[in-house]
C-alpha positions as CSV (number, residue, x, y, z in Angstrom):
1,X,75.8,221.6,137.0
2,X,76.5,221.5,140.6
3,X,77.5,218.5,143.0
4,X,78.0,217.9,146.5
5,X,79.2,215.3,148.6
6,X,79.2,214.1,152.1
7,X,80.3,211.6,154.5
8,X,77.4,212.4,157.2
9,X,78.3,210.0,159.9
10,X,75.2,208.8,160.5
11,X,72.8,210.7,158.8
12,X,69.9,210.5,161.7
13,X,72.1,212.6,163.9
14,X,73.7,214.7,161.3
15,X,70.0,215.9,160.8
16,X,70.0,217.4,164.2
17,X,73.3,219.2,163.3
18,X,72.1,221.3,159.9
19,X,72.1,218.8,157.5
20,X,68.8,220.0,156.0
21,X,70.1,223.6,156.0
22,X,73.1,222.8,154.5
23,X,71.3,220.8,151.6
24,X,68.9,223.5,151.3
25,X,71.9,226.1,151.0
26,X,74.1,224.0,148.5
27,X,71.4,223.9,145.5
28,X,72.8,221.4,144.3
29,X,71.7,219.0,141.5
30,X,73.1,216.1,143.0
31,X,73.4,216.4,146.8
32,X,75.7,212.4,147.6
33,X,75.8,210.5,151.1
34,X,78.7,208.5,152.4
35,X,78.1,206.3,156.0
36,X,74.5,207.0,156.3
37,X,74.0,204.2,159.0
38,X,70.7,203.4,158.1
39,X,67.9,200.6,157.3
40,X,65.2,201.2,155.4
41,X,62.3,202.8,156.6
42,X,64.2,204.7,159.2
43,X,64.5,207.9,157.7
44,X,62.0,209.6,155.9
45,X,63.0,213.4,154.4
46,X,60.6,215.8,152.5
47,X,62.9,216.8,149.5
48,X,60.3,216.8,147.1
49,X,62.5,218.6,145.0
50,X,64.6,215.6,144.9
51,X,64.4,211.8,143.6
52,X,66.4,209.4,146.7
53,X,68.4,206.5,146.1
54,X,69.9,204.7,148.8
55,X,71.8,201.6,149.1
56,X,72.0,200.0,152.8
57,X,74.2,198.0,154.2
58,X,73.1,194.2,155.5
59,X,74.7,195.4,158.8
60,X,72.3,197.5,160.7
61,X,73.9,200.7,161.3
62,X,76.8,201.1,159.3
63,X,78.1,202.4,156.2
64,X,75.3,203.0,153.8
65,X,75.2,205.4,150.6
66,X,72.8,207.4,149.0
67,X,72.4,210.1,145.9
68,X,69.9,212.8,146.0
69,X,69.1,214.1,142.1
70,X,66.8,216.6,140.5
71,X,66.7,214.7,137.5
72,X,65.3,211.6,137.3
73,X,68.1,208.9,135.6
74,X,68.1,206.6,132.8
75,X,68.6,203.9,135.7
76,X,70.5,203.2,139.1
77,X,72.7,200.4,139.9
78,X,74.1,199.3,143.6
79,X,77.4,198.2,144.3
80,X,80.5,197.3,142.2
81,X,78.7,193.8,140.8
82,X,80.5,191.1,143.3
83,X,78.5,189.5,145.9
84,X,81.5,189.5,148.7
85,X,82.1,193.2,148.5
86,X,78.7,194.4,147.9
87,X,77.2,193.7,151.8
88,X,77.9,196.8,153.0
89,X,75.6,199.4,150.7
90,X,78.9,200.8,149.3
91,X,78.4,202.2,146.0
92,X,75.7,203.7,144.2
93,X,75.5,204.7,140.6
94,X,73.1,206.9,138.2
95,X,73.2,207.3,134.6
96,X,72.3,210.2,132.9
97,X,72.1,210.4,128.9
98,X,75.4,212.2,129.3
99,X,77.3,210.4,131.9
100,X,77.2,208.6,135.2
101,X,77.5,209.5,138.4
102,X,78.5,207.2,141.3
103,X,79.2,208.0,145.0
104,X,81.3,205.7,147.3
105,X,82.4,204.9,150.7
106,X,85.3,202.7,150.2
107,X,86.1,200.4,153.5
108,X,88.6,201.8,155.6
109,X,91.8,199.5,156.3
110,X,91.0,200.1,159.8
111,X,94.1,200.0,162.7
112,X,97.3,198.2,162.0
113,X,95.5,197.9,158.6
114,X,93.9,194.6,160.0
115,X,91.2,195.0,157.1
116,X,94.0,195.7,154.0
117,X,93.2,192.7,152.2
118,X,89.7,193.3,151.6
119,X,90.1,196.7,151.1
120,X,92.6,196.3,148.1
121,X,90.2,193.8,146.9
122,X,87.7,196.6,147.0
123,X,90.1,199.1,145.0
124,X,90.5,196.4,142.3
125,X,86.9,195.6,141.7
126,X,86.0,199.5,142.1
127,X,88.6,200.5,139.2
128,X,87.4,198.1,137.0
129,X,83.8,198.8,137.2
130,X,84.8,202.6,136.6
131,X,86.9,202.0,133.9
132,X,83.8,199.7,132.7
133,X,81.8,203.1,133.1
134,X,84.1,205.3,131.5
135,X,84.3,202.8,128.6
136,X,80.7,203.7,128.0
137,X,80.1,207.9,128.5
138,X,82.0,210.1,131.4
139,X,81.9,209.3,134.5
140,X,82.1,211.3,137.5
141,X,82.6,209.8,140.8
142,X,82.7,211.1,144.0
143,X,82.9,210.1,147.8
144,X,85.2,209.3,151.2
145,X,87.2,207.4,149.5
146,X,89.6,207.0,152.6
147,X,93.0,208.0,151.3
148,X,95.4,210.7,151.7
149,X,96.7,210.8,148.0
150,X,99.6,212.7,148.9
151,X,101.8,214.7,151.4
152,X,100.0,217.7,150.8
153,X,96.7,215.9,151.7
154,X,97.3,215.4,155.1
155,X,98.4,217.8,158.2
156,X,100.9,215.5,159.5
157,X,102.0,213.2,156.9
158,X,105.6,212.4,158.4
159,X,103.6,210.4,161.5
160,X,100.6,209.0,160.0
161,X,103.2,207.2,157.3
162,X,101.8,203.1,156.8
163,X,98.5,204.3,159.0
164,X,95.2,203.4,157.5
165,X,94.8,206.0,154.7
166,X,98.2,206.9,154.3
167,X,99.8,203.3,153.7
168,X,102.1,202.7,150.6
169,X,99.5,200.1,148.9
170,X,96.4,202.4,149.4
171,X,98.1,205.2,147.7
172,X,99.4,203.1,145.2
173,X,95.7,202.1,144.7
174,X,94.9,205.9,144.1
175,X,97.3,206.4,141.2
176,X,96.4,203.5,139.6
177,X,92.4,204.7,139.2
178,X,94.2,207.7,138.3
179,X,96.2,206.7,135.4
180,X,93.0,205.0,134.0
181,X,91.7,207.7,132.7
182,X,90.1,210.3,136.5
183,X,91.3,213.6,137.2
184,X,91.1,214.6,141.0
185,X,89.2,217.8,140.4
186,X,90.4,219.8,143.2
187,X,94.4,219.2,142.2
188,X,93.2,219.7,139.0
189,X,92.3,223.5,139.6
190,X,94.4,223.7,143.3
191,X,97.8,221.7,142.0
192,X,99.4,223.3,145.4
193,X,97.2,224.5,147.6
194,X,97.9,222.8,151.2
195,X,95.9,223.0,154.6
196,X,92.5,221.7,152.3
197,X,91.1,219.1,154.4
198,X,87.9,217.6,154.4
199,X,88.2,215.1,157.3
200,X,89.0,215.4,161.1
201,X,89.2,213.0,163.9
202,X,87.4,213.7,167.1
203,X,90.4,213.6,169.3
204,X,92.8,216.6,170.5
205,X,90.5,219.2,168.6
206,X,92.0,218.2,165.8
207,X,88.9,220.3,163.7
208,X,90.0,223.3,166.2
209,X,93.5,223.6,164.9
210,X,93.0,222.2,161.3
211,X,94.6,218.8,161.9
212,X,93.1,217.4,158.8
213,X,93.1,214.4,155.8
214,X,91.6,215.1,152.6
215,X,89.9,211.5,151.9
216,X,87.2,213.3,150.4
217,X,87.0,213.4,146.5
218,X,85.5,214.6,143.1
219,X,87.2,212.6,140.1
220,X,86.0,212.5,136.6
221,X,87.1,211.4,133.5
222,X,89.7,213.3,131.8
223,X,87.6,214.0,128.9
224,X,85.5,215.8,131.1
225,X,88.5,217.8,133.1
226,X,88.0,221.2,130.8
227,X,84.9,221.2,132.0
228,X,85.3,221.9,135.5
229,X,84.4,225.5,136.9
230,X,84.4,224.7,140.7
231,X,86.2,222.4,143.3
232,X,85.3,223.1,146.8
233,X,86.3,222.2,150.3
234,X,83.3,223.6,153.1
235,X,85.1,223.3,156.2
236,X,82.8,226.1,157.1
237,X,79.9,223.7,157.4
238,X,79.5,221.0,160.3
239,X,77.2,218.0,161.4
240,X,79.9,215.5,160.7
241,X,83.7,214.4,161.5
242,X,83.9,215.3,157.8
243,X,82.6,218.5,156.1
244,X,81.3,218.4,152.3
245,X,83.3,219.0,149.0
246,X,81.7,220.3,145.6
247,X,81.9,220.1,142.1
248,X,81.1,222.1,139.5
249,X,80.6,221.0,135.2
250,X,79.1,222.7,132.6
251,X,77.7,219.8,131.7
């Protein structure tokens, strides 16, 4: 069983960059959005070989996620189940008979990490409703879940130490949903393999010379760790400041 995921930036205008191609190219059976930056009714995409589930944010033109499957679900749920943090069209889940799957766009902590406080609250509510999930069948989540987990995550780790996505308490955050029971599928298989990034910034060609932050994920629960076959990173594809990563199960 094949997954993808990607933060598109705005999905509107990733459309005129390939996004259709690329979807058309991965195959997969569950094709997840991140930051679509949309309202309803102001998209509409022929994918008839896919059921679409979005979640929008109040906000007109931010964040947003959305799950593209080619199996219909048991159900779908939105957000993490806490009126304050679900505004923003965060989080979307699916179950399956077999497991869930759940996309995210967790908030970023945004310059001088002005916006930590609601992000940590975010990491706490989003562990728990995990852990709630994994309580239940495997889980697998995936998303931009705007962290560097480690050193080897980022290009320039030494200077981007305490930024947004780097700090001490946001990593902290990581290891914790960690040591409840996820496996970061790409360490899993790659334990040390460096120069893997899966976001760039805009400024000082940073995509040009590979100065990069993997914030972009594929965790499952551990259970279902022997089951991984792929982890993948597709710089190679554009449309977006970040490019998609990939799962693979046999599921």
């Amino acid at each position: 069983m094949k997954f993808y995921s990607w933060n598109v930036n705005g999905l509107r205008a990733c459309v005129g960059k390939g996004f259709l191609e690329a979807l058309a190219a991965a195959d997969a059976d569950f094709f997840c959005l991140q930051e679509t930056k949309l309202q309803a009714g102001q998209i509409s995409l022929d994918l008839p070989q896919y059921t679409q589930f979005w979640n929008y944010a109040e906000k007109k033109g931010y964040s947003g996620t959305a799950i593209f499957a080619k199996k219909e679900p048991l159900s779908a749920a939105y957000g993490v189940g806490e009126p304050a943090l679900d505004t923003e069209g965060r989080l979307l889940t699916l179950e399956y008979d077999d497991f869930y799957i759940v996309t995210c766009y967790t908030p970023n902590a945004q310059p001088g990490l002005a916006r930590i406080d609601f992000r940590l609250q975010w990491e706490a509510a989003f562990a728990d409703y995990l852990a709630a999930l994994d309580a239940r069948k495997p889980t697998i989540v995936c998303g931009d879940l705007n962290v560097a987990h480690e050193e080897i995550d980022l290009r320039h780790p030494a200077a981007n130490r305490g930024n947004a996505g780097f700090s001490d308490a946001e990593r902290g955050a990581f290891d914790a949903l960690l040591r409840r029971g996820f496996t970061d599928s790409f360490r899993f298989l790659y334990p040390e393999r460096a120069g893997c990034y899966s976001w760039w910034s805009y400024r000082a060609h940073a995509r040009e010379s590979n100065a990069g932050w993997r914030i972009d994920y594929f965790l499952v629960s551990n259970r279902l760790a022997p089951a991984i076959r792929g982890a993948g990173i597709h710089a190679d594809i554009f449309g977006s400041d970040h490019c998609p990563v990939s799962l693979e199960l046999e599921i």
